[in-house]
C-alpha positions, 0 to 999 in steps of 0.5 A, spaced: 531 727 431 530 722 426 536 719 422 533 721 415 532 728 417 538 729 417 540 726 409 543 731 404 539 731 397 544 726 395 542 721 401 534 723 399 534 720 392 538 714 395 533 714 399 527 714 394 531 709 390 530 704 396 523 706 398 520 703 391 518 696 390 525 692 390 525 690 383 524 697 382 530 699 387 535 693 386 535 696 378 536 702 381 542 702 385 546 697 380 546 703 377 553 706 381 558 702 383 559 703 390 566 703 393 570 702 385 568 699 378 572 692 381 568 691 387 562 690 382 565 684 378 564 678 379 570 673 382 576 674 387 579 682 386 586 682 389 592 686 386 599 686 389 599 680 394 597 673 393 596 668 398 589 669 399 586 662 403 585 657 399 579 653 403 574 659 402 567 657 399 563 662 401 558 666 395 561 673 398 567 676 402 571 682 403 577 684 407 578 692 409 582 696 412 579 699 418 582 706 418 583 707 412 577 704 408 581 701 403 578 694 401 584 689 400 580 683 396 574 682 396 569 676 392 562 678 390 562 684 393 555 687 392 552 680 391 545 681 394 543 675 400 539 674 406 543 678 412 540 674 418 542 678 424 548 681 422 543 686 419 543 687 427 549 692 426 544 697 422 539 696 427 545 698 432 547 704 428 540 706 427 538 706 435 543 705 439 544 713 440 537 715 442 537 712 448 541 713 454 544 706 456 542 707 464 534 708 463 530 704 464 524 701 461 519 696 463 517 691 458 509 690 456 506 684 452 505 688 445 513 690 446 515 683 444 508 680 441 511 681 434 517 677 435 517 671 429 515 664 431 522 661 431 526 667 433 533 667 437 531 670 444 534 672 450 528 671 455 525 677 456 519 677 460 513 681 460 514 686 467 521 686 469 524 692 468 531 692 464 536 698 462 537 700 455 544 698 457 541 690 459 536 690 452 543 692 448 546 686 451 541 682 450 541 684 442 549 684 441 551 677 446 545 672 445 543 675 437 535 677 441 530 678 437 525 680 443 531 686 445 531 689 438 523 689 438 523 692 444 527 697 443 524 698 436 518 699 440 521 704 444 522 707 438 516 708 435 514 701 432 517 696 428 515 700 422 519 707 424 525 703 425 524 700 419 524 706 415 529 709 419 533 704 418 532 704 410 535 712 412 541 710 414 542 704 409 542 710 404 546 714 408 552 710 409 551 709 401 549 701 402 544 701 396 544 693 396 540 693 403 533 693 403 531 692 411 523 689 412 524 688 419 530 690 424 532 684 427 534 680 421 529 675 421 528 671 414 523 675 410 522 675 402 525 681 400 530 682 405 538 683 402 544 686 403 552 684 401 559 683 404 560 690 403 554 693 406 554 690 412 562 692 413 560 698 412 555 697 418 560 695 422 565 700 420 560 705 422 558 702 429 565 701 431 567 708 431 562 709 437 564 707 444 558 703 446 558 699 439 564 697 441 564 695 448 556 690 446 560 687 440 566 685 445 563 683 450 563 676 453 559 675 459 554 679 462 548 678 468 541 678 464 535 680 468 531 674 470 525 678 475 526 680 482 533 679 483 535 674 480 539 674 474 542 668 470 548 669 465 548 670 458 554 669 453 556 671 446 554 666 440 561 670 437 565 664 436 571 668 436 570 672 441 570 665 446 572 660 443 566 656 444 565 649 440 572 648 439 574 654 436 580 658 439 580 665 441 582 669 435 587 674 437 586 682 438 578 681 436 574 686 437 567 683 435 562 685 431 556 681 429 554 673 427 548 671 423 544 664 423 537 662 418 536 657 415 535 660 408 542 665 410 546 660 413 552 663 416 554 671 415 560 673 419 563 680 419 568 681 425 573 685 426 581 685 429 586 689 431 594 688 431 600 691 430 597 698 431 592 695 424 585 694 424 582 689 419 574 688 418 572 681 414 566 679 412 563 672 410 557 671 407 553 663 406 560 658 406 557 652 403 560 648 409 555 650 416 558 650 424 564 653 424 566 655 417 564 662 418 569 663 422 575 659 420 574 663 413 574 669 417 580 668 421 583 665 414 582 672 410 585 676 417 590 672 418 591 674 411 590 681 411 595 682 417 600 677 413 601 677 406 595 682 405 600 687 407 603 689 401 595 689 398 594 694 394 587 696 395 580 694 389 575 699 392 573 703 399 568 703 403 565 710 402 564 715 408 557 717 411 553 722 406 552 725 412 559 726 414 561 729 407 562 722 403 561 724 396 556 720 393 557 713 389 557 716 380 556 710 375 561 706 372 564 710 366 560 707 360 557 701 364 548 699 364 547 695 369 541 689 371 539 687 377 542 679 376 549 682 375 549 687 381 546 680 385 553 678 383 551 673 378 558 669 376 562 673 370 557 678 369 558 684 367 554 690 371 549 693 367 542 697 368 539 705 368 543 711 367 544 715 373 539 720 369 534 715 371 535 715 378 533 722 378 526 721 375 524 718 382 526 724 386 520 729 385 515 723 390 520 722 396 517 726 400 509 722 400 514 716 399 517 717 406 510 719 409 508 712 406 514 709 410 511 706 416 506 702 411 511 701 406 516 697 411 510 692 413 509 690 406 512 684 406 510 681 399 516 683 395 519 680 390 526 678 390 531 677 383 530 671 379 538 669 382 537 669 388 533 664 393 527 667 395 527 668 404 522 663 408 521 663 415 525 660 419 528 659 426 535 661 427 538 655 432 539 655 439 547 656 438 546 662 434 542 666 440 536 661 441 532 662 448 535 661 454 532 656 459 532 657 466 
């Protein structure tokens, strides 16, 4: 069963907001402040613990409580960006569960005729039969954009998975992402924040499945017959590649490389009987930087974060009986605030407008399949727009042989 056709009204008119044109959307959902009024605000919202890491030059971060959902600091919380693969967490949230991991599935030409020129790969080819287990493998270790276009296609298509994805987006109250394909690839329009993606993984890590992908190290990888070569993990934390140590009590979950993103982090830790999530977003310095900033603000939750007093929360599902996001008390909100433009304050429609869009849902979501391939569109003036281009090989690029 579709994801979508299980939303409540409320999610619906989530929905309807992120089926209009993204200018459109983006003004929309800047209407409520998802989580808290302090999560909208620009700049470092923290109370009650200080400490916080001194080298953090990321345009986005945040630190959650895992169980309880309770955001401890955050930066920029809701500022819009390109996700590159971390936007694979909502691709697994999505999909992961209408397959069975054992079945098999053998791969033709047009299941992966449509990955983008420069993708990172895992080397499937065309006539070897892989179980879901392996595609699934292949999307969590090596960041494969020829595994998620298969297994999109096993869904349905590309376009289906889009707007599915965009479904639950809107489920899990994650009004900053707009998806315009499912593997994170660099397209105009394509954004979320720090916040959405923790959602994400929040969600994700509370299926068993989800949760041994993004964990795991090493797998054998199907290379024809019966042969197979190994692949491994681009987490950096997770196997203390390019000179990086192991970060103790890791859980995964997911890193994302473009060019036009740059690094994006969310990752998850336990200690102590606690699990913290920590997602960082384009640090101004490349290589490991994501992940030192994001081993920083753990060791800071699991420290001196402790005694944090929380600036928001990750919302439940509405599907799971989350109440729905309201505006902020007196506050309008623009899009270029929501996008997390520096000491502005968050305004744009009333709540009331949101609504004059719900009467077309239902002929927007039966246009959904050509509405996910409209690429063209526009992005706010504060944010740079996405181009093309290739993730590099140490972020999951082809395996060679």
């Amino acid at each position: 069963m579709r994801e979508c056709s299980r939303l409540s009204r409320r999610a619906v008119l989530g929905l309807t907001a992120a089926a209009l044109p993204l200018s459109t959307a983006t003004e929309a959902s800047a209407a409520t402040v998802v989580g808290g009024e302090r999560l909208a605000r620009g700049g470092v919202q923290v109370s009650g613990a200080t400490g916080l890491p001194k080298k953090l030059d990321a345009r986005a971060w945040l630190v959650a409580d895992g169980e309880s959902g309770e955001v401890l600091a955050s930066f920029n919380a809701h500022r819009r960006l390109a996700p590159a693969s971390t936007l694979k967490m909502l691709f697994a949230d999505t999909v992961l569960k209408k397959f069975d991991r054992t079945e098999r599935y053998t791969v033709k030409d047009a299941d992966i005729s449509d990955v983008p020129s420069g993708s990172s790969l895992v080397g499937i080819k065309p006539g070897i039969t892989y179980t879901v287990e392996q595609l699934w493998q292949g999307v969590f270790l090596r960041s494969g954009n020829d595994a998620v276009h298969v297994l999109s296609h096993m869904n349905g298509g590309i376009a289906k998975t889009v707007a599915e994805m965009q479904a639950k987006a809107a489920d899990l109250q994650a009004l900053d992402t707009h998806v315009v394909s499912p593997d994170g690839f660099d397209h105009k329009g394509q954004i979320s924040s720090a916040y959405d993606l923790t959602l994400f993984a929040r969600h994700g890590l509370k299926d068993a499945d989800f949760r041994g992908y993004c964990g795991t190290r090493t797998a054998d990888f199907p290379a024809g017959g019966k042969k197979t070569f190994q692949i491994q993990n681009t987490d950096r934390l997770l196997t203390g590649a390019w000179g990086l140590k192991t970060y103790d009590g890791l859980i995964g979950v997911k890193n994302g490389y473009t060019s036009n993103a740059g690094n994006t982090f969310t990752g998850a830790a336990s200690r102590g009987g606690r699990t913290l999530l920590v997602t960082v977003m384009h640090p101004v310095a490349g290589s490991n930087a994501v992940y030192e900033q994001t081993a920083a603000l753990l060791d800071w939750g699991f420290g001196r974060g402790r005694t944090a007093q929380a600036v928001g929360t990750l919302v439940e599902p509405l599907s799971e009986g989350g109440a729905s996001a309201s505006p902020a008390p007196g506050e309008r909100t623009t899009a270029r605030a929501a996008a997390g433009a520096p000491g502005s304050a968050p305004r744009g429609p009333s709540a009331g407008r949101l609504v004059e869009g719900a009467a077309g849902t239902a002929l927007l979501l039966g246009a959904a399949g050509a509405w996910a391939l409209k690429r063209r569109r526009r992005v706010t003036a504060t944010e740079p727009q996405a181009e093309a281009a290739a993730e590099p090989a140490e972020a999951g690029g082809r395996h060679r042989r």
